[in-house]
N, C-alpha and C positions, 0 to 999 in steps of 0.2 A: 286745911292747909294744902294749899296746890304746889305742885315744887316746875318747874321752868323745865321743859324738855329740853329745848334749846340750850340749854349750860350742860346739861346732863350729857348729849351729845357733839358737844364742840370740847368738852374736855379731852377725849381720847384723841381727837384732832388734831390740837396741841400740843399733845405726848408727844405724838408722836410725831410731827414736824422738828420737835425738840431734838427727837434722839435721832433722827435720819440727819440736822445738823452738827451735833455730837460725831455720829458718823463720819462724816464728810469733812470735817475737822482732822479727824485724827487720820484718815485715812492721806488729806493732804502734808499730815506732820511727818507721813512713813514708819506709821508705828505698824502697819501689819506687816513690812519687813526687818524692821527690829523682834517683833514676837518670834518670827520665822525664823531668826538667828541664832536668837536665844534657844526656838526648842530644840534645834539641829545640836547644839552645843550639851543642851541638857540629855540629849537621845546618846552622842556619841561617849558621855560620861558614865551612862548606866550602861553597857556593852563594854568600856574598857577600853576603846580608844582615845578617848581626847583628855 
């Protein structure tokens, strides 16, 4: 039973083309300044200001 090198190494290829546009996605939706808001918000509730 011979298994295909070539699949074996174009899978991680794929991954990861995958989640670099997953990335670039969300990055265009402005979620990593939404996250930003929210921990600012969750930080100043555990201290007692907000």
């Amino acid at each position: 039973m011979k298994t295909d090198k070539r699949t074996i190494r174009r899978t991680p290829l794929i991954l990861t083309a995958f989640f670099l546009l997953l990335l670039l996605t969300g990055i265009n939706l402005g979620e990593p300044t939404r996250v930003l808001e929210q921990a600012k918000s969750i930080c100043l509730a555990c201290i007692g200001i907000g």
